[in-house]
C-alpha positions as CSV (number, residue, x, y, z in Angstrom):
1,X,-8.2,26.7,-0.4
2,X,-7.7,25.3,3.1
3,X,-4.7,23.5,3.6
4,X,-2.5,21.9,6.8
5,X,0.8,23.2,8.6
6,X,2.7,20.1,10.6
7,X,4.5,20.3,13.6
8,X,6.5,17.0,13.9
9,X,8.0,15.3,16.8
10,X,10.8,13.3,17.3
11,X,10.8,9.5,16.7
12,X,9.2,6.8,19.3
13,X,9.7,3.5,19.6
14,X,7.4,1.0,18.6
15,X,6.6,-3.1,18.9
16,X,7.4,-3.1,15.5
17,X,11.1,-4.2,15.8
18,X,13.6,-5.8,13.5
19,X,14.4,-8.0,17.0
20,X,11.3,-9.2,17.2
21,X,10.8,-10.0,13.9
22,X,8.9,-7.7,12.4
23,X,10.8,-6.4,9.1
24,X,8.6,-3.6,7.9
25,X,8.7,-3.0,4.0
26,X,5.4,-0.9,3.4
27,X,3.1,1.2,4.3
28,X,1.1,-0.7,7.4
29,X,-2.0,-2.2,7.7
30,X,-4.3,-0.2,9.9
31,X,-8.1,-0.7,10.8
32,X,-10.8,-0.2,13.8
33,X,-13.1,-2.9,14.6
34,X,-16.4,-1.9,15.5
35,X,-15.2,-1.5,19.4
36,X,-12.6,1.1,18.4
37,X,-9.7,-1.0,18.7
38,X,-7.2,-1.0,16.4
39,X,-5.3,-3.8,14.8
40,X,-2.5,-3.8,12.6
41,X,-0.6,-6.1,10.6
42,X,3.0,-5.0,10.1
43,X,5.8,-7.4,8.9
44,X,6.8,-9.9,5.6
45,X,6.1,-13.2,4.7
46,X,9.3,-14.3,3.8
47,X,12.0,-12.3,5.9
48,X,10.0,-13.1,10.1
49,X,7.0,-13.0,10.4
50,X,4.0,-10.8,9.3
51,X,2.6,-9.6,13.4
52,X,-1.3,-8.9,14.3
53,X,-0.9,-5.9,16.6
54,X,-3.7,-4.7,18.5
55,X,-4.4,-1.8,20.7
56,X,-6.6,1.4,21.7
57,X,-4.3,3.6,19.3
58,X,-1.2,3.7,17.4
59,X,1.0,3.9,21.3
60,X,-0.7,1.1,22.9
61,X,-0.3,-1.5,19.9
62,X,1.0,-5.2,21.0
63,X,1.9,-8.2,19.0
64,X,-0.9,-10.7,19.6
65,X,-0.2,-13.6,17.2
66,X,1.8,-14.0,14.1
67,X,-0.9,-13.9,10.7
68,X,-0.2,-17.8,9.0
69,X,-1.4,-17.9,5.3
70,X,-3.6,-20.7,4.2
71,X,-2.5,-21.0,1.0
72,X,1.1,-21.5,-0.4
73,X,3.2,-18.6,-1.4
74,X,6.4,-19.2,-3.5
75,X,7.7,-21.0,-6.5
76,X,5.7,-20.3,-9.8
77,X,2.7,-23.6,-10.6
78,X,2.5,-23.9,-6.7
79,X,1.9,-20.0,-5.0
80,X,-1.7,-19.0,-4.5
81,X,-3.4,-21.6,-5.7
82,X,-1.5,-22.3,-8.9
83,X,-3.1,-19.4,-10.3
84,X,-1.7,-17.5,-12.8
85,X,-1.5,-13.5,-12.9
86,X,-4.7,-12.2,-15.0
87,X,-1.9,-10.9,-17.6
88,X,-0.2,-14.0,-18.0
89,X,3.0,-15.5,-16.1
90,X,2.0,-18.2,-13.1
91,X,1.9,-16.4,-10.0
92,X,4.7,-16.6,-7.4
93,X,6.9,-15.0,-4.7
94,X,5.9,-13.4,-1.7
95,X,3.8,-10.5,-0.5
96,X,3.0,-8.2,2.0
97,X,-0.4,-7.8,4.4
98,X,-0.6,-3.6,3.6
99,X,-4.4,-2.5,3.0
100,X,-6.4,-3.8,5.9
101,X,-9.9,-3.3,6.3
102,X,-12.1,-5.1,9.2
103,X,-15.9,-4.7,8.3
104,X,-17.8,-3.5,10.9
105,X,-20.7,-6.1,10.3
106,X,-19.3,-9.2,9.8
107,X,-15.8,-8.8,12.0
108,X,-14.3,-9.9,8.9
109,X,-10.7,-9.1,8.2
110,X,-9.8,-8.4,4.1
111,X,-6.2,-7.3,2.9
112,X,-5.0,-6.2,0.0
113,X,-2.0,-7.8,-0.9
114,X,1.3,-6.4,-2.5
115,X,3.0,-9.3,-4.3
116,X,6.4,-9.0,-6.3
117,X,7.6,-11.8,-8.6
118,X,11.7,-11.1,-8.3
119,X,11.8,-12.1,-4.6
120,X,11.4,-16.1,-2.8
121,X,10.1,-18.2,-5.5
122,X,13.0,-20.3,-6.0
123,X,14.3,-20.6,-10.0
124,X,10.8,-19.3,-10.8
125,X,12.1,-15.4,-9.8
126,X,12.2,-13.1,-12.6
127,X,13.0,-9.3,-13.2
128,X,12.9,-7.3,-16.4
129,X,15.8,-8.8,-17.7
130,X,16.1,-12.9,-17.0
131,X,15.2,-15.2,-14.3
132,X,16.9,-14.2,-11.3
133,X,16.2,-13.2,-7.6
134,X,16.3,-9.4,-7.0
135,X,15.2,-6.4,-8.9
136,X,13.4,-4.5,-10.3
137,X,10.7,-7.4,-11.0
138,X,7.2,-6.8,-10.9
139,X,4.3,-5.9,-9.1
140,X,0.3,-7.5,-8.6
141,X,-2.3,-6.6,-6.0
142,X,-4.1,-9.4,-4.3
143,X,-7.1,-10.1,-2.0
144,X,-7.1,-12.2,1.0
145,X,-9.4,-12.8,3.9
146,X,-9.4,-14.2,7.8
147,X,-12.4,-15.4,9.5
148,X,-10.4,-15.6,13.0
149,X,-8.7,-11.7,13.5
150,X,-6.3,-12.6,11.4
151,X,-4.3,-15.8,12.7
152,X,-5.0,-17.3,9.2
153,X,-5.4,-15.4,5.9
154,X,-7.4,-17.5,2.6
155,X,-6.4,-16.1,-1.1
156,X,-9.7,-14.6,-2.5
157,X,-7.8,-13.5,-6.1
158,X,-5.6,-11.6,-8.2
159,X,-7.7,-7.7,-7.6
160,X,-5.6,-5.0,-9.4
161,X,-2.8,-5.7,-12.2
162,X,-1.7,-3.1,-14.5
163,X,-2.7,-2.5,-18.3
164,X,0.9,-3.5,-19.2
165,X,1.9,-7.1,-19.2
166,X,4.4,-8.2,-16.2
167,X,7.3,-9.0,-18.3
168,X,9.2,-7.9,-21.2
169,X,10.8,-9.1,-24.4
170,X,14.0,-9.9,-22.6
171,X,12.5,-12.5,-20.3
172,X,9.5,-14.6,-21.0
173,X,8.0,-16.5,-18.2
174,X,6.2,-20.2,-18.7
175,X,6.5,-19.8,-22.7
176,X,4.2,-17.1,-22.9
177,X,5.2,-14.4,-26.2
178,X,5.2,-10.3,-26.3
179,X,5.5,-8.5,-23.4
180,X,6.9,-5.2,-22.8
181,X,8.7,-3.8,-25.5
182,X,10.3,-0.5,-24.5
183,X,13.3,0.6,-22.9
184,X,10.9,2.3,-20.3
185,X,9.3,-0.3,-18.7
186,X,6.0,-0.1,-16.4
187,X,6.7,-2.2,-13.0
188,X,3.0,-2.7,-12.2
189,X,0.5,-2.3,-9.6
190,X,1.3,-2.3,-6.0
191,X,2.6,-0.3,-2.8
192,X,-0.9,0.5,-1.8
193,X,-3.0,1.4,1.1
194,X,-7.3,1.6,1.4
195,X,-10.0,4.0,2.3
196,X,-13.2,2.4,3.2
197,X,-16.3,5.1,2.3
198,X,-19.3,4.3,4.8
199,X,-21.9,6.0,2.7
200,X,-20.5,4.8,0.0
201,X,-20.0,1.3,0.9
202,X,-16.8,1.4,-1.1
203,X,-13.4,0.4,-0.6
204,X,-10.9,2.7,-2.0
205,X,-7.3,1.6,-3.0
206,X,-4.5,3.8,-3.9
207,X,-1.2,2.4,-5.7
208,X,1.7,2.9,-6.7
209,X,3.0,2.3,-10.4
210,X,6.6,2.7,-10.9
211,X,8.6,3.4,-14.7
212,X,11.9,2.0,-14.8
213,X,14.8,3.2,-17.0
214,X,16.3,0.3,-18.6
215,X,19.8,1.7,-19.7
216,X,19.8,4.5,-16.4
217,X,19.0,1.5,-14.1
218,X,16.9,3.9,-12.2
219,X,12.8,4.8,-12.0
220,X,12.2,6.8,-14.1
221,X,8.8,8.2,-12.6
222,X,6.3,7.2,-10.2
223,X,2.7,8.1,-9.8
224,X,-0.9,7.2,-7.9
225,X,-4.0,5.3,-9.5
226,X,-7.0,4.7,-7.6
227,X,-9.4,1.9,-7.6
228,X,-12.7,1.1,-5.6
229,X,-14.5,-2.6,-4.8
230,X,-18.3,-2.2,-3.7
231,X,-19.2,-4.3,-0.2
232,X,-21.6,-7.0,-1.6
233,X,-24.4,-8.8,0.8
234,X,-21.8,-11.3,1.8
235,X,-19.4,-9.2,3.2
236,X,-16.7,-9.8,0.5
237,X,-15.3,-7.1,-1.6
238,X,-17.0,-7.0,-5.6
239,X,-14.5,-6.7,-8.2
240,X,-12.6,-3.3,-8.4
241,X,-12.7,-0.5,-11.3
242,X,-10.2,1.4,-12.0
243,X,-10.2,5.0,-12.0
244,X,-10.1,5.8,-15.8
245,X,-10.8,9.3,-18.0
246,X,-12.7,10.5,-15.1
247,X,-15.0,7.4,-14.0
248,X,-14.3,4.3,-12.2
249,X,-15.0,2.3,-15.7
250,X,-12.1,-0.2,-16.0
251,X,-11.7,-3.5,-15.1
252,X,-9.2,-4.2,-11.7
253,X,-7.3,-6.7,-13.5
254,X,-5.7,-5.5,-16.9
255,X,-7.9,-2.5,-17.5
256,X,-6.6,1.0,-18.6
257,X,-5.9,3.3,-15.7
258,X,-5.8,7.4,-15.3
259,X,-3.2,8.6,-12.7
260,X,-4.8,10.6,-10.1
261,X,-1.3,12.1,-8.8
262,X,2.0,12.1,-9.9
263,X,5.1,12.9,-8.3
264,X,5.1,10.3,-5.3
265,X,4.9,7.0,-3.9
266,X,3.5,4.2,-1.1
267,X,0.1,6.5,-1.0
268,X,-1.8,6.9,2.9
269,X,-5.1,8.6,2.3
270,X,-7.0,10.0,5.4
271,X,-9.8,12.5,6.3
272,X,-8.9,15.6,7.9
273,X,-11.7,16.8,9.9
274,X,-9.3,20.5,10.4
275,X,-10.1,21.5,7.0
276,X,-12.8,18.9,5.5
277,X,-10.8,18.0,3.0
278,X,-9.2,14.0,2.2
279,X,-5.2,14.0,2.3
280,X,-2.3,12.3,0.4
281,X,1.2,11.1,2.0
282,X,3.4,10.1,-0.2
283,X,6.8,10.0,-0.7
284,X,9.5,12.3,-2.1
285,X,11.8,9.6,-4.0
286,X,14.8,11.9,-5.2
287,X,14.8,13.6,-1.5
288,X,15.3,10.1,0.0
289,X,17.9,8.9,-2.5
290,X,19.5,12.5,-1.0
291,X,18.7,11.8,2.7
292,X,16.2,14.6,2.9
293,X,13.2,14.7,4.4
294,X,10.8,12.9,2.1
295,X,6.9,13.4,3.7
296,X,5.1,15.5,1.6
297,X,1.1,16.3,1.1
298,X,-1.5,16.5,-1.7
299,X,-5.3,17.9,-1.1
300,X,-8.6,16.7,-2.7
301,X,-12.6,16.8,-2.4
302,X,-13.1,14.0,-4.1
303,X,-10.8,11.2,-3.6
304,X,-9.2,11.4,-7.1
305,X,-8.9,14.8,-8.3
306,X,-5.7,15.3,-6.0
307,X,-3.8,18.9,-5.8
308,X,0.6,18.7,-6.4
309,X,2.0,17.2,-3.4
310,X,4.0,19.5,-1.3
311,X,6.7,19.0,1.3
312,X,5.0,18.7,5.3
313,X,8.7,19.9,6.5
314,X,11.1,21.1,4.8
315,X,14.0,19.7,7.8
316,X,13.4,16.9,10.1
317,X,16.8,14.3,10.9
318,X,14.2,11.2,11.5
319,X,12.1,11.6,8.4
320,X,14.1,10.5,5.5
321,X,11.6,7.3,5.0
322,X,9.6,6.0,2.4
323,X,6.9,3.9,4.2
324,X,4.7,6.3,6.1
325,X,1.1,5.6,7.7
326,X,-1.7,8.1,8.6
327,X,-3.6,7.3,12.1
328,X,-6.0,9.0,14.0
329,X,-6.6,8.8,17.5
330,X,-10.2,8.4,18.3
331,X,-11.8,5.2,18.9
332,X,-15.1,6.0,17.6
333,X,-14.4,7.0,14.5
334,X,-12.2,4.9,11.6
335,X,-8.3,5.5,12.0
336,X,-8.1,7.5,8.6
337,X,-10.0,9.9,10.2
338,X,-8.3,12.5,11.3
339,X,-8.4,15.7,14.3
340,X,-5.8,18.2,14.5
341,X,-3.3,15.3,16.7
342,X,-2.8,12.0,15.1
343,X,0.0,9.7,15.0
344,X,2.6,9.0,12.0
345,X,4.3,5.3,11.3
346,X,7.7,5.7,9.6
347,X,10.2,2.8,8.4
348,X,12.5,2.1,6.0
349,X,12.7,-1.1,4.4
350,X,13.5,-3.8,6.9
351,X,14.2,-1.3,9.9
352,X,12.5,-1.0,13.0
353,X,8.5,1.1,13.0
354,X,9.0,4.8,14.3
355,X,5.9,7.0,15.9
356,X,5.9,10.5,15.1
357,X,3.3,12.8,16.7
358,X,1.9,15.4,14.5
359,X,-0.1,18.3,15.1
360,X,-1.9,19.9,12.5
361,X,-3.2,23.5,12.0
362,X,-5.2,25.2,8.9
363,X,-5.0,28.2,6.7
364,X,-6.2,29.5,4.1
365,X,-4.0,29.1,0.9
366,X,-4.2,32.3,-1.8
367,X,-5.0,31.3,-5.6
């Protein structure tokens, strides 16, 4: 089984600054237009400003304009449209710009959205336990679009929410009844990145689901789901199925869902042209709480049928991070494509964006 030695480098600087701005909390938005150049959207909604960065790779990218929603974002009746989450509770809060995805034919720009209900939305905020601002709260994948390279974004809809509801007995939003019942409660769907499939016409998204430990006041576990949206004529994204029992047969919103890897968080999935195989980053939660080096690895052929996730290093000072961002360096092909150089984006929550360069070789793994 062919698998991929790293050779790390130290840290570089990028636009992505705390002074500028920019306060990075997840993995980063990547995408080529059909020129080869590739944008980003890095930053928060709520804390600066969510940045378009544009540039020839990962090095060369420069602020162009700060994104503006078209829609408001915030207190529960009024955020995103006065919609409510498809499992219940009014929507509210704020949200991040992580999955991007420009299609090639229309120059349109979609994003999938990580939204969390504990953070900016006034007396509306609510966790697990009661109303309140903070955490742990919970988490619901959206879908937004820009017509203009991302100056303004339009909410499209709620796309991925988990099979649990998005509150528990101790706390129930706008009258609603039930919720979760346990004293290990499921955080929902979010921390995410996308893989768009050319043949396929697909857009893949990988999340995060997190279990939290009511009476340790820790997470208990995390794992990796997968779900995929088919381009339709229009250039908008269909609705997504989740990966379930081996088939993508469950609805986005609410459905049952099938972890494709456990073990790992904030998902990056790439193509490695070195071995031919698709690759995993994720991160090693217990090694951060320790200040170890957290990037780490898993393999598959398929997209969801993903191998244990390893360590990439077992000692590197800089790489203690949990957000971290696969790119690849050649303008003709997408930036989750990779050659045996590509470029790593590393932050912490709210610090400034890192560049690692990494150099990858293969060999052939004994089973």
């Amino acid at each position: 089984m062919k698998k991929l030695r790293f050779s790390i480098s130290k840290g570089y600087p990028t636009q992505m600054k705390e002074n500028r701005n920019i306060h990075q909390d997840s993995v980063i938005g990547l995408s080529r237009d059909k020129e080869g150049r590739l944008w980003a959207t890095a930053g928060h909604i709520a804390y600066g400003h969510i940045g378009v960065f544009c540039g020839e790779n990962a090095d060369t990218l420069e602020e162009l304009y700060p994104a503006a929603a078209g829609f408001q974002w915030g207190k529960a009746g009024v955020a995103f449209q006065g919609t409510r989450y498809p499992d219940g509770p009014y929507a509210r809060g704020e949200f991040w710009a992580t999955g991007l995805w420009i299609d090639p034919e229309t120059g349109i720009f979609h994003a999938l959205i990580h939204n969390e209900t504990g953070w900016s939305a006034e007396d509306s905020a609510y966790t697990v336990f009661r109303q309140e601002t903070g955490e742990p709260d919970f988490r619901h994948i959206g879908y937004i679009t820009s017509g203009d390279q991302g100056r303004t974004w339009q909410f499209e809809r709620w796309a991925i929410t988990s099979s649990d509801p998005c509150y528990t007995y101790r706390y129930q939003p706008d009258g609603l009844t039930g919720g979760q019942t346990g004293d290990i409660v499921n955080l929902g769907a979010g921390d995410l990145s996308v893989f768009y499939h050319e043949e396929q016409r697909m857009l893949y998204v990988f999340y995060s689901m997190l279990w939290y430990d009511v009476d340790g006041r820790d997470v208990a576990a995390d794992k990796i789901y997968c779900a995929r949206a088919k381009r339709n004529a229009d250039g908008k994204l269909g609705e997504f199925e989740k990966y379930c029992d081996g088939a993508f047969c469950m609805a986005g919103n609410c459905g049952r869902e099938t972890a494709v890897m456990a073990g790992g968080s904030e998902p990056c999935v790439a193509y490695s042209e070195t071995i031919g195989r698709y690759i995993m980053t994720t991160y090693n939660r217990r090694r951060w709480y320790e200040g170890k080096t957290t990037l780490q690895v898993s393999y598959s052929d398929d997209l969801v049928t993903w191998s244990k996730p390893e360590l990439c290093v077992e000692a590197h000072e800089e790489l203690s991070l949990p957000y971290l961002t696969l790119c690849g360096r050649e303008k003709g092909k997408p930036h989750h494509t990779l050659g045996d150089t590509f470029d790593l984006l590393a932050s912490t929550n709210n610090t400034d964006v890192l560049r690692f360069e990494v150099k990858v070789e293969a060999y052939e793994e004994n089973i």
